[in-house]
MARGU-75672 format. One record per residue (C-alpha): residue number from 0; residue in three letters; x, y, z. Coordinates in steps of 0.25 Angstrom, whole numbers, plus 2048, in hexadecimal, padded with zeros to 3 digits. Layout:
REM MARGU-75672
+-----+-----+-----+-----+-----+
:   n : res :  px :  py :  pz :
+-----+-----+-----+-----+-----+
: NUM : ALA :   X :   Y :   Z :
...
+-----+-----+-----+-----+-----+
REM end
This chain:
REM MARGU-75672
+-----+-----+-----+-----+-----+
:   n : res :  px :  py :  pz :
+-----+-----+-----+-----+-----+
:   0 : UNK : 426 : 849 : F38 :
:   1 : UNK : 431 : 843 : F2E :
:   2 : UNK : 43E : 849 : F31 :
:   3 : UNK : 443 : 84A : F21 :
:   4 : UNK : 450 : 847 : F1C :
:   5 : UNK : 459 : 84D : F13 :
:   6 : UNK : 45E : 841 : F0D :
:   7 : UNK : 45A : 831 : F10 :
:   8 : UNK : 469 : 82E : F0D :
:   9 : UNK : 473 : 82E : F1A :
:  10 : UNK : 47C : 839 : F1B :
:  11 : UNK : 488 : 82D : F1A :
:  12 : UNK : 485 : 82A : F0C :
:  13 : UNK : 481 : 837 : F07 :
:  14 : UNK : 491 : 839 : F08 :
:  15 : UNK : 493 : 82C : EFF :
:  16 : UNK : 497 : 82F : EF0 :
:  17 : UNK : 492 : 825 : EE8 :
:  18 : UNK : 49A : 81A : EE3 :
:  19 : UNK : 4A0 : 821 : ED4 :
:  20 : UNK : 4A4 : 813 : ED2 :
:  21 : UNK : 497 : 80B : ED2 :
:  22 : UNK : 493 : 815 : ECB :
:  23 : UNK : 49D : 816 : EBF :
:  24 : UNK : 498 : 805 : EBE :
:  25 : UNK : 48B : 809 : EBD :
:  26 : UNK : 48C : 813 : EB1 :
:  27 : UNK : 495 : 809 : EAC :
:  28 : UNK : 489 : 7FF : EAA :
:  29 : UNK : 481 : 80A : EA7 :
:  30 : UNK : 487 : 80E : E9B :
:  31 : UNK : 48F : 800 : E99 :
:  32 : UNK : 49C : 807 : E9D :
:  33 : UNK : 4A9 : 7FE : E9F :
:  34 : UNK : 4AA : 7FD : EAE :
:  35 : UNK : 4B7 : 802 : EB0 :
:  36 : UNK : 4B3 : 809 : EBE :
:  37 : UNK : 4AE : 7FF : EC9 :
:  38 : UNK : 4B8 : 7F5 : ECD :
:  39 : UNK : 4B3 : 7E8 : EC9 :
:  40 : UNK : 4B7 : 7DC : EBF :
:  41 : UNK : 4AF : 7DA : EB3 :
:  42 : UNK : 4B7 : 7CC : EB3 :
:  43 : UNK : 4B1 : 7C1 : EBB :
:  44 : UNK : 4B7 : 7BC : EC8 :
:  45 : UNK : 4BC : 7AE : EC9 :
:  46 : UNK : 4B6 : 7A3 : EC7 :
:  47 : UNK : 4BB : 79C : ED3 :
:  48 : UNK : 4B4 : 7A6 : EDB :
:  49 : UNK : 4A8 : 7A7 : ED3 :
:  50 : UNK : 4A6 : 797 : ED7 :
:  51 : UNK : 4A9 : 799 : EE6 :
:  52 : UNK : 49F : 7A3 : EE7 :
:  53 : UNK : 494 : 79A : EE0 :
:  54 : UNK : 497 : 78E : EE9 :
:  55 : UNK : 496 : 795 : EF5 :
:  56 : UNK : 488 : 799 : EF1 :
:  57 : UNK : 485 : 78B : EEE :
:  58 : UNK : 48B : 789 : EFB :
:  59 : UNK : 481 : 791 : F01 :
:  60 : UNK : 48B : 79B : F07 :
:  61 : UNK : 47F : 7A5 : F04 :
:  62 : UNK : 47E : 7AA : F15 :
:  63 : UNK : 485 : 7B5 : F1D :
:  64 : UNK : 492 : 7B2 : F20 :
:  65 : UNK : 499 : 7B6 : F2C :
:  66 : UNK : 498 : 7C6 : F2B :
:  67 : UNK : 4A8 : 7C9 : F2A :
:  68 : UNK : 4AA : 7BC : F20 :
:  69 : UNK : 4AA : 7AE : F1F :
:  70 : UNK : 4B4 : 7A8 : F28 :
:  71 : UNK : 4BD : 7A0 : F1A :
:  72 : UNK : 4BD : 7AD : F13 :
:  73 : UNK : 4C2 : 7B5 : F1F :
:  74 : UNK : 4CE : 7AC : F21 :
:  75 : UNK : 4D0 : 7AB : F11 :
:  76 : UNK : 4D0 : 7B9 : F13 :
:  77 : UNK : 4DC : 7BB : F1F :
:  78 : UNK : 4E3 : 7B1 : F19 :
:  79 : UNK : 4E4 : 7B7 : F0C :
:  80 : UNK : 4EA : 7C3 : F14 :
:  81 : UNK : 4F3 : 7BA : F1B :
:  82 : UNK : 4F7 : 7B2 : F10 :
:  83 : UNK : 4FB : 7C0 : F07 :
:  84 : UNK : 4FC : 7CB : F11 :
:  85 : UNK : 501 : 7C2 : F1D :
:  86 : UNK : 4F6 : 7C9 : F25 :
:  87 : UNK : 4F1 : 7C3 : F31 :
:  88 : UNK : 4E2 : 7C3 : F32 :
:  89 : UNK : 4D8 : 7BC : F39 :
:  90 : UNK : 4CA : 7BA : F31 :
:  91 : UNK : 4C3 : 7B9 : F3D :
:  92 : UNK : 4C4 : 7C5 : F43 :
:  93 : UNK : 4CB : 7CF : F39 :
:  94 : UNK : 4C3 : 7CB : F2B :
:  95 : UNK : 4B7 : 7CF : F25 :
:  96 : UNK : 4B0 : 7CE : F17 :
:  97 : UNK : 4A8 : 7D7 : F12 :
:  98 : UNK : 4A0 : 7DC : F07 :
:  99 : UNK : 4AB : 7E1 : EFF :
: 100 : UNK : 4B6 : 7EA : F01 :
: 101 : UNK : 4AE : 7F4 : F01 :
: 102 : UNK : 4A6 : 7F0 : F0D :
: 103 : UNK : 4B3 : 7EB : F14 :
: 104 : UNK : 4B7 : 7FA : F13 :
: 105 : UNK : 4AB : 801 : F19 :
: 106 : UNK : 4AA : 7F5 : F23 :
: 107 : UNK : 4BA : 7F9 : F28 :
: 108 : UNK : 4B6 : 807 : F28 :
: 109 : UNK : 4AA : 805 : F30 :
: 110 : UNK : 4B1 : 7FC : F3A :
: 111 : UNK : 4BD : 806 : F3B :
: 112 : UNK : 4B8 : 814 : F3A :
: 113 : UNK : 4B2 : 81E : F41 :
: 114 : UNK : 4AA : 82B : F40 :
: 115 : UNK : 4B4 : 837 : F3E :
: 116 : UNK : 4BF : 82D : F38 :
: 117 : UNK : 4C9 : 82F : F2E :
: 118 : UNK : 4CC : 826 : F25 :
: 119 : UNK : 4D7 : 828 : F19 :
: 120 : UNK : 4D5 : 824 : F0B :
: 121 : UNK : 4E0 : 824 : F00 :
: 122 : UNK : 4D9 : 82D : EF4 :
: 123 : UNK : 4D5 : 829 : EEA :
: 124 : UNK : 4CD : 81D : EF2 :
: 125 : UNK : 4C1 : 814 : EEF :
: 126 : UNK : 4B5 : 81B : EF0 :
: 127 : UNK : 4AD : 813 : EFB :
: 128 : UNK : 4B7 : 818 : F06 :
: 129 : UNK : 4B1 : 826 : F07 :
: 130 : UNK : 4A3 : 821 : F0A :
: 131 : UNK : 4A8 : 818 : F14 :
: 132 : UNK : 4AF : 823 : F1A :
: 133 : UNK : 49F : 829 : F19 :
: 134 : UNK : 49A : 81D : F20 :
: 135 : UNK : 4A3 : 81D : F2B :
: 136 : UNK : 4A3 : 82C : F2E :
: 137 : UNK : 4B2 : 82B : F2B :
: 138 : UNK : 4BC : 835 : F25 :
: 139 : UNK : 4C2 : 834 : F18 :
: 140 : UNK : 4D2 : 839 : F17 :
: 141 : UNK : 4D8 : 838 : F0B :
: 142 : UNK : 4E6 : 836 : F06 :
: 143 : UNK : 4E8 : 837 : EF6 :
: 144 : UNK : 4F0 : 82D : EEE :
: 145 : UNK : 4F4 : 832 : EE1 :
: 146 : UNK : 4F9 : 82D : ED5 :
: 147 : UNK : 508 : 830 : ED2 :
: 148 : UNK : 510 : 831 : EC6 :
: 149 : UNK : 512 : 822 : EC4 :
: 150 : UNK : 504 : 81F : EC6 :
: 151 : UNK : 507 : 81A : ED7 :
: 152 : UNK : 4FB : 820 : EE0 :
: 153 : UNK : 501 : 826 : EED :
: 154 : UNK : 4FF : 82B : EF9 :
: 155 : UNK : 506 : 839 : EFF :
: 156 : UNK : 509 : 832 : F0D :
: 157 : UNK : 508 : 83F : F14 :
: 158 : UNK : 4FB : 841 : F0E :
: 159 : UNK : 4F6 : 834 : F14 :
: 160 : UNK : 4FE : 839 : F23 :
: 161 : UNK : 4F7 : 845 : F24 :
: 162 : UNK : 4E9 : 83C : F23 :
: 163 : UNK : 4EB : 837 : F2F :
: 164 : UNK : 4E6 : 83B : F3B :
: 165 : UNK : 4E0 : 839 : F48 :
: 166 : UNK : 4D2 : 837 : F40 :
: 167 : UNK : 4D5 : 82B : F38 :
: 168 : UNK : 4D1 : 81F : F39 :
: 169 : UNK : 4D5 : 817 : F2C :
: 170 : UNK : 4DC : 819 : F1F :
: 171 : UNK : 4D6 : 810 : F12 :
: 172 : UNK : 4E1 : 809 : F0B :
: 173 : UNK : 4DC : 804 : EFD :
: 174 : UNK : 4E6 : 7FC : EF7 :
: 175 : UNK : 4E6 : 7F7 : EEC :
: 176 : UNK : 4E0 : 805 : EE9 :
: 177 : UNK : 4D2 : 809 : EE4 :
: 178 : UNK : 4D2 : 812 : EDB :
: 179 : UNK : 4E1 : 814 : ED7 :
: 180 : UNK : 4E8 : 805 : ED8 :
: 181 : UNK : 4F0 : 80A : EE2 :
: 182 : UNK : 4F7 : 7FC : EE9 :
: 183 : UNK : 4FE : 805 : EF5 :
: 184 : UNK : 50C : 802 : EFA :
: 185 : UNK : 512 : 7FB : F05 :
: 186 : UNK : 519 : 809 : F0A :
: 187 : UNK : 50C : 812 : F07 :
: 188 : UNK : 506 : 808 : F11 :
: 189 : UNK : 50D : 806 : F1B :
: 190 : UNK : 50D : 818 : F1B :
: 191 : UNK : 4FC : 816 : F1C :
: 192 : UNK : 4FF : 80B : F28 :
: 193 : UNK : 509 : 815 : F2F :
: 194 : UNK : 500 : 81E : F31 :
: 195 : UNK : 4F4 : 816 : F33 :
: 196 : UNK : 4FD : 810 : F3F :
: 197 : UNK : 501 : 81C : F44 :
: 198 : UNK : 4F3 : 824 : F45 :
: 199 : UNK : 4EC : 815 : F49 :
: 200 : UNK : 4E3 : 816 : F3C :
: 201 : UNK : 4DC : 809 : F34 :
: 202 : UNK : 4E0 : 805 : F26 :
: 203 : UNK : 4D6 : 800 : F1D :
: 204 : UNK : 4D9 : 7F9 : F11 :
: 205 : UNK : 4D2 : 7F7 : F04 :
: 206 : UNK : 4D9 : 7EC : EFD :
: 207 : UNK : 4CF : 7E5 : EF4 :
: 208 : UNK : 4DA : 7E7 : EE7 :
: 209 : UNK : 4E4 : 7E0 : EF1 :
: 210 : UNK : 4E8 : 7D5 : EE4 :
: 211 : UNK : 4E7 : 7E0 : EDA :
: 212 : UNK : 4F3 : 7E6 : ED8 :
: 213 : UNK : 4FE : 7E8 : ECC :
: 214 : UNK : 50D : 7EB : ECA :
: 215 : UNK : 513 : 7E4 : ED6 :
: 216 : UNK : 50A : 7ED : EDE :
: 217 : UNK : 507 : 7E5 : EEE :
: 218 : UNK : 4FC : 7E8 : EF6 :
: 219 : UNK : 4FE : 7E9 : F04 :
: 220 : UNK : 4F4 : 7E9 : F0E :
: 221 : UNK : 4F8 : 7F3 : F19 :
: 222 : UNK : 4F3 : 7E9 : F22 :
: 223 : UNK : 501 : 7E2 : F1F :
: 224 : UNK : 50A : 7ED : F25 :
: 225 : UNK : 50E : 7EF : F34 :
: 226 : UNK : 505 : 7F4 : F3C :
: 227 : UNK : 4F9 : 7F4 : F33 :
: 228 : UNK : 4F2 : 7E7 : F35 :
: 229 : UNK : 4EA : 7EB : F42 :
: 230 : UNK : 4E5 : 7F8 : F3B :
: 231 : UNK : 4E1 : 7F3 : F2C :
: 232 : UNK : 4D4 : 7F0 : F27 :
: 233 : UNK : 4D7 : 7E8 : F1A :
: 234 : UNK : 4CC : 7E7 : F10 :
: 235 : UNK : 4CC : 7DE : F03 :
: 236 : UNK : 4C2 : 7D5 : EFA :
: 237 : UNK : 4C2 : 7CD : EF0 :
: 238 : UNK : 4B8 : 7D7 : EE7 :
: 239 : UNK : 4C3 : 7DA : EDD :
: 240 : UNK : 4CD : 7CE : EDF :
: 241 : UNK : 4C4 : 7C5 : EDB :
: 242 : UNK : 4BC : 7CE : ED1 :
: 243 : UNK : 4AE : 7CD : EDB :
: 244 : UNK : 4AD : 7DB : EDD :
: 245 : UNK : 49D : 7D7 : EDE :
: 246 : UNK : 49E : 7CD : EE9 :
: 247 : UNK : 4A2 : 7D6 : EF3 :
: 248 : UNK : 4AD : 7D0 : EFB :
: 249 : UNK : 4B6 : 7D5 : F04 :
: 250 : UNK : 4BC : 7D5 : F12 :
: 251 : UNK : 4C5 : 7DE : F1C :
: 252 : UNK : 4D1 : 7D9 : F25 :
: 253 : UNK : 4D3 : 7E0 : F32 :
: 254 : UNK : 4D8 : 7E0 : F40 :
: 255 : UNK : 4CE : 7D8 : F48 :
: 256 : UNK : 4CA : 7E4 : F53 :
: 257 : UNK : 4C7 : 7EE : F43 :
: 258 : UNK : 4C1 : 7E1 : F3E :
: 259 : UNK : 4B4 : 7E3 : F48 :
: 260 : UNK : 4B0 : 7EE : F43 :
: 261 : UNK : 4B3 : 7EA : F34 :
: 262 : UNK : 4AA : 7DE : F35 :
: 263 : UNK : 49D : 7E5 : F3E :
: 264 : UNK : 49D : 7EF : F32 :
: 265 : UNK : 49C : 7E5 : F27 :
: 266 : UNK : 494 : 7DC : F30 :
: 267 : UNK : 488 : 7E7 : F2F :
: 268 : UNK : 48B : 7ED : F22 :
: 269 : UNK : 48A : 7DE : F1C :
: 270 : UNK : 48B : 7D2 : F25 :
: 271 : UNK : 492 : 7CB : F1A :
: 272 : UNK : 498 : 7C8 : F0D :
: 273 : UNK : 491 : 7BF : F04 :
: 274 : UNK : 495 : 7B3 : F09 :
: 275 : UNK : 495 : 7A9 : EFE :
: 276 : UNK : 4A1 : 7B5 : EF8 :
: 277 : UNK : 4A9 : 7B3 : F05 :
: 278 : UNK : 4A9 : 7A3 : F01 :
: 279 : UNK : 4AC : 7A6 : EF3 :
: 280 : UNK : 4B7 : 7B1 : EF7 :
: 281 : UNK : 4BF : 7A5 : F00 :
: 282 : UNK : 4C3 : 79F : EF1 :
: 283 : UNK : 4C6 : 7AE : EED :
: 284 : UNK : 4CF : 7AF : EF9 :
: 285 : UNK : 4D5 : 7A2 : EF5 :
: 286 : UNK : 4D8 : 7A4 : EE7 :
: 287 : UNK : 4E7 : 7A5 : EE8 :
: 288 : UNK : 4F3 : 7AE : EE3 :
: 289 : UNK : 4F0 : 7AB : ED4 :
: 290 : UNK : 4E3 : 7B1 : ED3 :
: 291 : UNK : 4E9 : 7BC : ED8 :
: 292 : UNK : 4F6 : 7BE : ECF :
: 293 : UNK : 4EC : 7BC : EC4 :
: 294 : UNK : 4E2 : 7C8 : EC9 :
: 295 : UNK : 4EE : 7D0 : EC8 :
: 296 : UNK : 4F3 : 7CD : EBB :
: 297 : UNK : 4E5 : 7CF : EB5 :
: 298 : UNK : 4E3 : 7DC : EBC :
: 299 : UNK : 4F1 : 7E2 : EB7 :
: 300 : UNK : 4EC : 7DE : EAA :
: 301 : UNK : 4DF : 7E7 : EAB :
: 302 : UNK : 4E7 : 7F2 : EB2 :
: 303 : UNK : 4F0 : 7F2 : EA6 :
: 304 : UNK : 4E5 : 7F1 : E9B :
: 305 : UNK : 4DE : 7FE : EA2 :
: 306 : UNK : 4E9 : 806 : EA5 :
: 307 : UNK : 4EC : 807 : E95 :
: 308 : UNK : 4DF : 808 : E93 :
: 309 : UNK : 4DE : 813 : E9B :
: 310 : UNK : 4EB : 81A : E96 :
: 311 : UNK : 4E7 : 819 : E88 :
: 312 : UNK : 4DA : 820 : E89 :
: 313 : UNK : 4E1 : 82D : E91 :
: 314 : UNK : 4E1 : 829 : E9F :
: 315 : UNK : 4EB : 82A : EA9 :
: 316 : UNK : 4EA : 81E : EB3 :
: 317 : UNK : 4F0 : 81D : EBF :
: 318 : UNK : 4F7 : 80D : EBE :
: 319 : UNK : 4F2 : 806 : ECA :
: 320 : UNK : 4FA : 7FD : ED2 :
: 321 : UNK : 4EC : 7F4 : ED8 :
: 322 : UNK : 4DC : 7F2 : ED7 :
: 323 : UNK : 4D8 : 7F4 : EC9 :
: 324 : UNK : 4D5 : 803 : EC8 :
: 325 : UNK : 4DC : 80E : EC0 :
: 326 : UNK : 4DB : 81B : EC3 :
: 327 : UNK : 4DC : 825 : EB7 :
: 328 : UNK : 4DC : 834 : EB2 :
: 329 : UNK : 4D6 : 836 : EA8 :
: 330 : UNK : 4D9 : 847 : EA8 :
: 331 : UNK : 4E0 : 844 : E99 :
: 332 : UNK : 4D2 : 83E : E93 :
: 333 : UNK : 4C9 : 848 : E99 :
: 334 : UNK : 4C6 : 855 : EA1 :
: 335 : UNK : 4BB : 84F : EA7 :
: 336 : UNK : 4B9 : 84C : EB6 :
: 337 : UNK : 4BB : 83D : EBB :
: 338 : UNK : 4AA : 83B : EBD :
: 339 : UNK : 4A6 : 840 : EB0 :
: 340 : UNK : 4B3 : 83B : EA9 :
: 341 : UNK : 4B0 : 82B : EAF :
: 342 : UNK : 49E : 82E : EAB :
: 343 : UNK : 4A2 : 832 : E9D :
: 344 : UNK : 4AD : 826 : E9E :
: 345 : UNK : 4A3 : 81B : EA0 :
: 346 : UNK : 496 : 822 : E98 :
: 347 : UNK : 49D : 827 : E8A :
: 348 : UNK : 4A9 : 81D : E8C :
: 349 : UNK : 4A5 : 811 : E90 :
: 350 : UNK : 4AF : 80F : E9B :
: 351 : UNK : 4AC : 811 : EAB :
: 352 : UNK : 4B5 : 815 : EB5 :
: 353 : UNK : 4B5 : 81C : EC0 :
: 354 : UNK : 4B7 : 82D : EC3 :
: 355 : UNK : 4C1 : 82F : ECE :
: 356 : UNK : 4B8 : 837 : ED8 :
: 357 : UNK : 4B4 : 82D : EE1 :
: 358 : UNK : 4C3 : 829 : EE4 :
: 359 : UNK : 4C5 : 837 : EE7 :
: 360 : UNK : 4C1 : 840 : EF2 :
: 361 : UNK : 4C7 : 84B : EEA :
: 362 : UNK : 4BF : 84E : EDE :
: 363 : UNK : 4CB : 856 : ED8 :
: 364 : UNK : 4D4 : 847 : EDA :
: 365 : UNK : 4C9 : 840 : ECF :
: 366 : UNK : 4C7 : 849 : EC5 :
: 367 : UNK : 4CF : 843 : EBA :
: 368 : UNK : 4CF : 834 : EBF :
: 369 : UNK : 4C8 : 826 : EBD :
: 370 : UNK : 4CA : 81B : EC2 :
: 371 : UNK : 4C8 : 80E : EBA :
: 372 : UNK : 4C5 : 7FE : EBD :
: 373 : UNK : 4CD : 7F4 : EB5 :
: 374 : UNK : 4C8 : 7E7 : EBC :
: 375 : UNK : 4C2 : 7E3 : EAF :
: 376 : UNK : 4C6 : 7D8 : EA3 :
: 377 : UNK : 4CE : 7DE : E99 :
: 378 : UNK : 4C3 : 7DD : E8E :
: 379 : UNK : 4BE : 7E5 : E98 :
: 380 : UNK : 4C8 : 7EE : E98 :
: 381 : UNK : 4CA : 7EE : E89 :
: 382 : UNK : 4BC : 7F4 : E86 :
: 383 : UNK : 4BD : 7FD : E90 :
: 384 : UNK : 4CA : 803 : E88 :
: 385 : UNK : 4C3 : 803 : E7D :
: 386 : UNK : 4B8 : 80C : E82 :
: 387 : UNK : 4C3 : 817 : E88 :
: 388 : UNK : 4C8 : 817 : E7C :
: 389 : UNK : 4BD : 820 : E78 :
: 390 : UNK : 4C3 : 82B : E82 :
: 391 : UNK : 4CF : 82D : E77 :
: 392 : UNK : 4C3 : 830 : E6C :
+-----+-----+-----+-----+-----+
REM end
């Protein structure tokens, strides 16, 4: 006899939220929204780029490749590190390419954690790190930034001290942050890589907006400071510097003896990145430090376009300092909570973005705040302003 089931999903995924993001996209083309929520360009990538992949598919680079990358981009790859970060590392034992920065992450996590593992995460944070906390039968711990009155994201230190425990096994460093633009300091990290020396725990790095960053702001990785590089996992991609969001591209860095595990989680979860990608992504890692100092200035330009924008339809956004995220309240517009705020933003307005719940594990932290894209052209930008006007009517 048929032993039935209460459900034919696992019990793991039942806990997963679904992505509010993806689906703030998918209303947007719905209803023809402006994508103002999910973080990808509407301008094209370059062309330079464009070209390199298109020859290596002429070139028949159309098999696997090596399942932790192909050998040139892993050493484009620790010499772009060496070259900016003076970080020594060896592509073939402490590099491997993934599926995105997305995949890099669960890949570290399921190379790292354990069952009954902590692991800390700065709130608000990107929303995939909860189910991969799910996947690896790990514990969430998290330690609040909040805005100030200068519009600065901090952390209390003490806050982040008493997360630390016996228990935990990493903290999850995003910097540039998602969703706040918080760039953090050289002194808040080396206060994260204190303690992860002095209770022996693993930092993992999110720094896929690692060119993105305004006002002087630096990024640091905390891979660079004393003591860090034997217990880092550094994570990037080329998804948002080089406005490929959809090729899927990035990698992680790490210590060879954390690297075996990295890779034998990516190796079964994907074998490979598409490999004609990796050979376009070697002239990517190649384009030099003018390509670069351009990205910036044209992403200052959007920040300043949307952050007026925004002001002058009634919200309070919080100026960020890297990535291309604003977070705003909109509490002066509307007593209306954030899901229902951002639905009857993109249906009756025209204008996407994203509720702040899924940053949040505290629904009482989101109630009043969205958070919007500006990766877009200004045109782009324009019509969107014009279409939030409508919120003043």
């Amino acid at each position: 006899m048929a032993v039935a089931h209460a459900t034919r999903t696992s019990i793991r995924t039942q806990h997963f939220p679904e992505s509010v993001i993806r689906e703030m996209t998918r209303i947007a083309l719905d209803v023809g929204a402006i994508n103002l929520s999910q973080g990808y360009p509407d301008f094209a990538a370059p062309q330079s780029i464009k070209e390199a992949a298109m020859r290596a598919i002429q070139e028949d680079w159309n098999q696997y490749s090596v399942t932790w990358g192909l050998r040139a981009l892993r050493e484009a790859i620790a010499e772009h590190y060496r070259r900016r970060y003076e970080m020594d590392v060896d592509p073939e034992r402490e590099v491997v390419v993934c599926c995105g920065a997305t995949e890099s992450m669960l890949a570290a996590m399921l190379g790292v954690i354990n069952p009954g593992d902590e692991v800390i995460i700065f709130e608000p944070y990107y929303e995939s790190y909860i189910p991969n906390c799910f996947i690896t039968e790990s514990m969430p711990r998290f330690v609040s930034l909040r805005p100030t009155a200068d519009g600065q994201w901090v952390f209390d230190p003490a806050e982040l001290r008493r997360a630390f425990n016996e228990r935990t096994k990493a903290i999850i460093i995003n910097t540039p942050h998602n969703p706040t633009g918080k760039v953090f300091t050289r002194e808040e990290l080396q206060v994260i890589a204190d303690l992860c020396i002095a209770h022996d725990v693993i930092a993992i790095t999110d720094e896929i907006y690692e060119f993105i960053t305004y006002d002087g702001a630096r990024h640091i990785p905390i891979a660079t400071l004393p003591g860090m590089a034997e217990r880092t996992i550094t994570i990037s991609g080329m998804s948002k510097t080089f406005s490929v969001t959809g090729w899927r591209l990035g990698y992680a860095v790490a210590p060879a003896d954390l690297m075996i595990g990295i890779r034998k989680a990516h190796d079964f979860m994907s074998a490979c990145a598409a490999t004609p990608l990796q050979v376009a992504a070697i002239t990517m890692m190649n384009l030099g430090d003018a390509y670069y100092q351009q990205l910036r200035t044209e992403y200052a330009q959007r920040r300043a376009f949307a952050l007026e924008m925004l002001r002058e339809t009634g919200f309070k956004p919080v100026e960020p300092q890297g990535a291309y995220y604003i977070m705003a309240d909109f509490s002066a517009i509307s007593t209306e909570d954030d899901m229902t705020f951002g639905l009857r933003m993109a249906k009756q307005i025209g204008v996407a973005c994203v509720p702040g719940s899924p940053f949040f594990s505290r629904p009482e932290s989101s109630r009043n705040v969205v958070r919007f894209a500006f990766c877009k052209k200004l045109e782009t930008l324009a019509q969107a302003r014009e279409r939030l006007r409508r919120l003043r009517s």
